[in-house]
TIRO-2110 file (N, C-alpha, C; in Angstrom, 1 decimal):
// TIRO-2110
138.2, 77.4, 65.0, N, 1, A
139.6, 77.7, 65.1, CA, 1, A
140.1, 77.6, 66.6, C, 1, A
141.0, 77.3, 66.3, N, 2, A
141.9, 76.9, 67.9, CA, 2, A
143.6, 77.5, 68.0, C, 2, A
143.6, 79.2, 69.0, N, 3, A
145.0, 79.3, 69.1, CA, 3, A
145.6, 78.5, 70.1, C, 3, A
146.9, 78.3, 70.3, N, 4, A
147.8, 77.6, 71.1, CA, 4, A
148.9, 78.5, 71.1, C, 4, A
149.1, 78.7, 72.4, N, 5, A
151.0, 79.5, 72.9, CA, 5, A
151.2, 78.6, 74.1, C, 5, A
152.2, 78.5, 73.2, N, 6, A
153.7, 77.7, 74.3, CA, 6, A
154.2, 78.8, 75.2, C, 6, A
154.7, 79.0, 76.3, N, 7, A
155.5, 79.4, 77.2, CA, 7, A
156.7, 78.7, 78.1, C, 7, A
157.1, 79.0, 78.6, N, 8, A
157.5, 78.6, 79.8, CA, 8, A
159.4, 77.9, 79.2, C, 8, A
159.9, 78.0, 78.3, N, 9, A
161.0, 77.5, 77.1, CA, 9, A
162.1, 78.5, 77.9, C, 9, A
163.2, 78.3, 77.3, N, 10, A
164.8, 79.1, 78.1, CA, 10, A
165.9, 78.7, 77.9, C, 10, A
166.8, 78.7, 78.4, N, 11, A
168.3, 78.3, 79.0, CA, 11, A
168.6, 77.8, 80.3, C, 11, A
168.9, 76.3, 80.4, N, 12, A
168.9, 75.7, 81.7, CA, 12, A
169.9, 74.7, 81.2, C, 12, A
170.6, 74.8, 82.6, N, 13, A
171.9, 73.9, 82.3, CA, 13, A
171.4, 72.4, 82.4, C, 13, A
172.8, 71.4, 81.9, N, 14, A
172.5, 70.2, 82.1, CA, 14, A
171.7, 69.6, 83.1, C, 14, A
170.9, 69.2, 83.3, N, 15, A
170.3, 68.2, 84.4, CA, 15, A
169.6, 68.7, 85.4, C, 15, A
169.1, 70.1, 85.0, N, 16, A
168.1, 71.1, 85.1, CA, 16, A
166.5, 70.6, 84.9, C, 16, A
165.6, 71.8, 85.1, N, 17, A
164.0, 71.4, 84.7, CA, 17, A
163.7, 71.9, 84.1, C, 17, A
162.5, 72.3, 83.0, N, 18, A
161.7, 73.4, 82.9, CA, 18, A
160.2, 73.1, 82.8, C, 18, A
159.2, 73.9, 82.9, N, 19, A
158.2, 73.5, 82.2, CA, 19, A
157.5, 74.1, 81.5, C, 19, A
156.7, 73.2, 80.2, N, 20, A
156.4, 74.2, 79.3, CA, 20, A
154.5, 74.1, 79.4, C, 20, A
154.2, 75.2, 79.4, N, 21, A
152.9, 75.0, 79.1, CA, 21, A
152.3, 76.0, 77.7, C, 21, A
151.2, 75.0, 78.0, N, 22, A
150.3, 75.5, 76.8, CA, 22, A
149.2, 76.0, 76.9, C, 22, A
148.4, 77.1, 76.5, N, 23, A
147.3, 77.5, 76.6, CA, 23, A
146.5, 78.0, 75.1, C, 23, A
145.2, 77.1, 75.7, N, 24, A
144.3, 76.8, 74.3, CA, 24, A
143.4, 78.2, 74.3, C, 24, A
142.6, 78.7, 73.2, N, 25, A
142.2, 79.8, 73.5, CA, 25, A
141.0, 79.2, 73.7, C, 25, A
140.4, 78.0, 73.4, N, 26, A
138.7, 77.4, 74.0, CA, 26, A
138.9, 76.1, 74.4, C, 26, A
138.1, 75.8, 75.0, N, 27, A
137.6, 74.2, 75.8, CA, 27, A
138.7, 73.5, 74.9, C, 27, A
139.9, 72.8, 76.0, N, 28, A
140.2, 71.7, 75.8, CA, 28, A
139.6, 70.3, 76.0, C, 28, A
138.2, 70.4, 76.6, N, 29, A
137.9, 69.5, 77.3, CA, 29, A
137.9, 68.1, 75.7, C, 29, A
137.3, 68.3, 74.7, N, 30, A
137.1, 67.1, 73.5, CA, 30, A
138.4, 67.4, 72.7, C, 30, A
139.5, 68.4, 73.2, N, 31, A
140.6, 68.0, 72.0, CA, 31, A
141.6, 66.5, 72.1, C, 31, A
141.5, 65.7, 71.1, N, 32, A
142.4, 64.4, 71.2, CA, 32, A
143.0, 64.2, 69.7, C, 32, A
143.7, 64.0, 69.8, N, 33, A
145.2, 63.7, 71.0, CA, 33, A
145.4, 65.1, 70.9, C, 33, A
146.0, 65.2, 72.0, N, 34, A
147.4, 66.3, 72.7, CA, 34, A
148.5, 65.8, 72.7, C, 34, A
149.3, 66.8, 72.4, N, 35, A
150.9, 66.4, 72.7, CA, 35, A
151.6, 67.3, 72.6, C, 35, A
153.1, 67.2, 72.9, N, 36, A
154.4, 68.3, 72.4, CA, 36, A
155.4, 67.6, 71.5, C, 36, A
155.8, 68.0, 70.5, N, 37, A
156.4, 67.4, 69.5, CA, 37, A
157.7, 68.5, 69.8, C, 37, A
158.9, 68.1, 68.9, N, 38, A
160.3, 69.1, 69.3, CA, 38, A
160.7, 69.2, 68.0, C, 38, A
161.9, 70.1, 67.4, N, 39, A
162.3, 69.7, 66.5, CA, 39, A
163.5, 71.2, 66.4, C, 39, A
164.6, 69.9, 66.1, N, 40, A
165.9, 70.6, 66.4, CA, 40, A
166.6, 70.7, 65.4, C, 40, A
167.1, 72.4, 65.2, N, 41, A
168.2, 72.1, 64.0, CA, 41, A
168.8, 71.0, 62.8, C, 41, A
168.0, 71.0, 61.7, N, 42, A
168.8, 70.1, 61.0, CA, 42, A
168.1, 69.0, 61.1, C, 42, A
166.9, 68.4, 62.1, N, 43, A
166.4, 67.6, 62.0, CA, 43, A
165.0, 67.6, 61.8, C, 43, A
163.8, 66.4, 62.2, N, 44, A
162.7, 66.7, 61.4, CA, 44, A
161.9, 66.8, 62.9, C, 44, A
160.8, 67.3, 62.8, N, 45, A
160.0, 67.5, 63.9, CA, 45, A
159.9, 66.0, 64.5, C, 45, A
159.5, 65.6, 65.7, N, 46, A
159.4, 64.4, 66.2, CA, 46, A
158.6, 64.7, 67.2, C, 46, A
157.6, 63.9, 67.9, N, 47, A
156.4, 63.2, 68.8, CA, 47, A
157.4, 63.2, 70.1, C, 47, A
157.7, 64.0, 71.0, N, 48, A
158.0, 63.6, 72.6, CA, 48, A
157.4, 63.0, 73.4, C, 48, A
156.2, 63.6, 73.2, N, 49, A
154.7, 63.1, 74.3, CA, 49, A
153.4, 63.5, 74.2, C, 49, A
152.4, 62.7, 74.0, N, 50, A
150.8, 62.6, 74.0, CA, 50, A
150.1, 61.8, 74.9, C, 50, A
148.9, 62.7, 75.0, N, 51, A
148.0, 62.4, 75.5, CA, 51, A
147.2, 61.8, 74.9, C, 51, A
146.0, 60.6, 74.7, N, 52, A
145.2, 59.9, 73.9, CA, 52, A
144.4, 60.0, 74.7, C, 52, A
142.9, 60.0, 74.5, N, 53, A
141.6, 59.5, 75.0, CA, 53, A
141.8, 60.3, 76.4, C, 53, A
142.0, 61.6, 76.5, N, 54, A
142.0, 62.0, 77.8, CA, 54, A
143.2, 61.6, 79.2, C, 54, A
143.2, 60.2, 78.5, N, 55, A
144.1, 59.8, 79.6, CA, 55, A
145.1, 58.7, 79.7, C, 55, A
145.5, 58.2, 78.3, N, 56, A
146.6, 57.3, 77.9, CA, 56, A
147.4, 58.6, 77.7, C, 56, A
149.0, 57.8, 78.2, N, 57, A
150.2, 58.8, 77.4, CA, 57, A
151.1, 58.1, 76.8, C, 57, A
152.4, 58.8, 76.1, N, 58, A
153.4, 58.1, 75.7, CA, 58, A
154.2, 58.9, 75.1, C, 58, A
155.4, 58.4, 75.0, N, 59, A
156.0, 59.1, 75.6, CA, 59, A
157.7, 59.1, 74.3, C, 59, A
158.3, 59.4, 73.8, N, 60, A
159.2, 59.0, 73.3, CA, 60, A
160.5, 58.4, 74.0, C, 60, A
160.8, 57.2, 73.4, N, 61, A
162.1, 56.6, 74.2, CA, 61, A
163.1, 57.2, 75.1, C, 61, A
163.6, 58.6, 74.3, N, 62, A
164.6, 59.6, 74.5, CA, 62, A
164.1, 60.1, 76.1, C, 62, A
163.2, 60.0, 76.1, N, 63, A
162.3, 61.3, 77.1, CA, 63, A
161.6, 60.5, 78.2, C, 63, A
161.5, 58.8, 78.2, N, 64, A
160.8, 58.4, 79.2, CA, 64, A
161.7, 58.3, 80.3, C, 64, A
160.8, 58.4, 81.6, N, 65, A
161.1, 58.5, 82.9, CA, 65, A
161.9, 59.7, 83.4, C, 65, A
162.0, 60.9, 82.2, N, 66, A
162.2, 62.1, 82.3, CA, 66, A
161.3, 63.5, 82.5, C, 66, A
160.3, 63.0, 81.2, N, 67, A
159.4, 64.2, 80.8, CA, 67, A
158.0, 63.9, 80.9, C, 67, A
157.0, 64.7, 81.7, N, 68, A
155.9, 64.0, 81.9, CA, 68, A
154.9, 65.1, 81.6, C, 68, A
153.7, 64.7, 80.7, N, 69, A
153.0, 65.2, 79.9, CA, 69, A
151.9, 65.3, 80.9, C, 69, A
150.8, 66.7, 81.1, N, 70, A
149.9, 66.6, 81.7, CA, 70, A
148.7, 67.6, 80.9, C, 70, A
147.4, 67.4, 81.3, N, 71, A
146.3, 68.4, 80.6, CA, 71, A
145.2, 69.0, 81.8, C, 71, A
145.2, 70.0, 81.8, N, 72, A
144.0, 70.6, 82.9, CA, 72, A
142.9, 71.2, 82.1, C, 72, A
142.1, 70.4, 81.9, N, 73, A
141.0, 71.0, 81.0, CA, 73, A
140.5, 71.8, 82.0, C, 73, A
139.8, 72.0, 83.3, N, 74, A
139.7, 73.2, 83.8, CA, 74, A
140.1, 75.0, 83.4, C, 74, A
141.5, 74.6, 82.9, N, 75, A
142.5, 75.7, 82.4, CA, 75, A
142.5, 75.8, 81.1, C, 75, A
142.0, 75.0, 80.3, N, 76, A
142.5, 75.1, 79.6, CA, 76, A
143.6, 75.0, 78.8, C, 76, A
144.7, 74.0, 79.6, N, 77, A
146.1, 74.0, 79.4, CA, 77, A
146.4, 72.9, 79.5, C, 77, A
148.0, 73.1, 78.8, N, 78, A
149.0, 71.6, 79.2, CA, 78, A
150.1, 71.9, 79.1, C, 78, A
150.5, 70.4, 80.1, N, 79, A
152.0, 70.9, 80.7, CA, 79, A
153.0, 69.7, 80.2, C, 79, A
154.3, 70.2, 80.2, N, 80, A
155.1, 69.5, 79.7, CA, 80, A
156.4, 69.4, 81.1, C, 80, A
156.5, 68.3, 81.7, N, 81, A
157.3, 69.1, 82.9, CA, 81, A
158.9, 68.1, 81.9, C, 81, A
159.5, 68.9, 82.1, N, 82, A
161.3, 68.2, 81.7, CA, 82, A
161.9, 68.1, 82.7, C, 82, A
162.4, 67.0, 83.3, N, 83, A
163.4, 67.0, 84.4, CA, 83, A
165.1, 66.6, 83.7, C, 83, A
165.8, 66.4, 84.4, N, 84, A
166.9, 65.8, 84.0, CA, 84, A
167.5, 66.3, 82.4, C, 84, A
167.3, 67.3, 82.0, N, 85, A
167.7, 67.9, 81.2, CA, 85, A
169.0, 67.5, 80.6, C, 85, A
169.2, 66.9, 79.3, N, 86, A
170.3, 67.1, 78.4, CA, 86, A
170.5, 68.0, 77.4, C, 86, A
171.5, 67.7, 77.1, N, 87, A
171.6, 68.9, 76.1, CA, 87, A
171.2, 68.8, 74.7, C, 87, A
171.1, 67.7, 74.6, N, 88, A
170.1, 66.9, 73.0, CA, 88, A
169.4, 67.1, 73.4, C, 88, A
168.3, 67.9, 74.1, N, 89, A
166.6, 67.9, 74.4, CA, 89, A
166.9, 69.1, 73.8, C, 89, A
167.6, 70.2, 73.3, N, 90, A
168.0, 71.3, 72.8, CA, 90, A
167.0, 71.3, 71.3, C, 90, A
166.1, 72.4, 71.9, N, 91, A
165.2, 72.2, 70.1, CA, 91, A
163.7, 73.1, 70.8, C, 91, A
163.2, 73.5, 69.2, N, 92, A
161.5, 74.2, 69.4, CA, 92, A
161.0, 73.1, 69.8, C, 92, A
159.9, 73.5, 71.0, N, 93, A
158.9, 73.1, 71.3, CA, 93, A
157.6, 73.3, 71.2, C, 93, A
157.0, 72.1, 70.2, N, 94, A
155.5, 72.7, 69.5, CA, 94, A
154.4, 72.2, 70.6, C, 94, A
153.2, 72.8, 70.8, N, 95, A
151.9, 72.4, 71.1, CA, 95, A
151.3, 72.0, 70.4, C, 95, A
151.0, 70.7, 70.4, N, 96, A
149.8, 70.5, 69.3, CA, 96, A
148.7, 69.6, 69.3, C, 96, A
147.4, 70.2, 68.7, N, 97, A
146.2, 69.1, 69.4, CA, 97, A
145.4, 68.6, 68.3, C, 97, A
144.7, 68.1, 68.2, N, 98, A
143.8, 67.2, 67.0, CA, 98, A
142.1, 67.9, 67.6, C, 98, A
141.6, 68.6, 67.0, N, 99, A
140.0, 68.9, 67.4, CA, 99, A
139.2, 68.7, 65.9, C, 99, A
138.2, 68.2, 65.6, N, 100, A
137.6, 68.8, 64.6, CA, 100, A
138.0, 68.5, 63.3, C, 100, A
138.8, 66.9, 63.3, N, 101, A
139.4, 66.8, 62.1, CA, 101, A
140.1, 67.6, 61.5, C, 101, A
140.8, 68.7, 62.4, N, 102, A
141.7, 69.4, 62.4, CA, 102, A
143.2, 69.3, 63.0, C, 102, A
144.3, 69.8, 62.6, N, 103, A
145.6, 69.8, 63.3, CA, 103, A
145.8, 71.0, 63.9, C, 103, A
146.0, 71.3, 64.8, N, 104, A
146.6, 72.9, 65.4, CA, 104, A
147.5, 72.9, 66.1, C, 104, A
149.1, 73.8, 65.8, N, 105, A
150.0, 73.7, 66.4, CA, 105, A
150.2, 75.5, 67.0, C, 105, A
151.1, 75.1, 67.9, N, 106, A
151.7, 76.8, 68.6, CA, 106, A
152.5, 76.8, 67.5, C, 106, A
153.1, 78.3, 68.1, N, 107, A
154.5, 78.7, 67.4, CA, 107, A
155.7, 78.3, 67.9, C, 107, A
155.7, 77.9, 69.0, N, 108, A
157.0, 77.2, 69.7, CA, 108, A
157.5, 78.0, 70.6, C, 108, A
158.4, 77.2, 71.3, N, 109, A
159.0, 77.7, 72.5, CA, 109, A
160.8, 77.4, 72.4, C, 109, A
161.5, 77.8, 72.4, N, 110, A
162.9, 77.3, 72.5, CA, 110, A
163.0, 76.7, 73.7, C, 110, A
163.8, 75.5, 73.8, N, 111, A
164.1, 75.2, 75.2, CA, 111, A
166.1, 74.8, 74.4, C, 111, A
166.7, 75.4, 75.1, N, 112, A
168.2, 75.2, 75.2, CA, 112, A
168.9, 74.7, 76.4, C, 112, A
169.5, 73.5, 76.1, N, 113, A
170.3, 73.4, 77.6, CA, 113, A
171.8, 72.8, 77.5, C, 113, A
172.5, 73.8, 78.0, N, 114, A
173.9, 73.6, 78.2, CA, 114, A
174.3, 72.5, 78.9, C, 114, A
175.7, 72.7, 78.6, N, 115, A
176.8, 70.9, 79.1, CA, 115, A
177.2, 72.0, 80.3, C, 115, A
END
């Protein structure tokens, strides 16, 4: 079993930063893929950004050259950095990783950002 909490989610105006991290409660060193998925009112969860094979990423259309996905297996963690913030980035933010022929997600983080 694998817990996950998101942190680091809020209220930031347009064109703002935040970042979100994640923390695994054991070795992320063999979990693949990693990523943060979002999923906003009224709509269906969607794929923002993953990590593959340790070290491929990718990234969703909406979010490239904005949001940059990172993992510190030392920590344990991963990071989600947002820059340039709109206000359609407005939505839960899930952690989620693949171990064990397993799925495991956090409970989410709100990230809201005003006009």
């Amino acid at each position: 079993q694998v817990q996950l909490v998101e942190s680091g989610g809020g209220l930031v105006q347009a064109g703002g930063s935040l970042t979100l991290s994640c923390a695994a409660s054991r070795t992320i060193y063999s979990f693949n893929p990693m990523g943060w998925y979002r999923q906003a009112p009224g709509k269906q969860r969607e794929l923002v950004a993953g990590i593959f094979d340790g070290v491929r990423t990718n990234y969703a259309d909406s979010v490239k050259g904005r949001f940059t996905i990172s993992r510190d297996n030392a920590k344990n963690m991963m990071y989600l950095q947002m820059d340039s913030l709109k206000p359609e980035d407005t939505a839960v933010y899930y952690c989620n990783i693949g171990w064990g022929g397993a799925d495991y997600w956090g409970r989410g983080s709100q990230v809201t950002v005003s006009s």
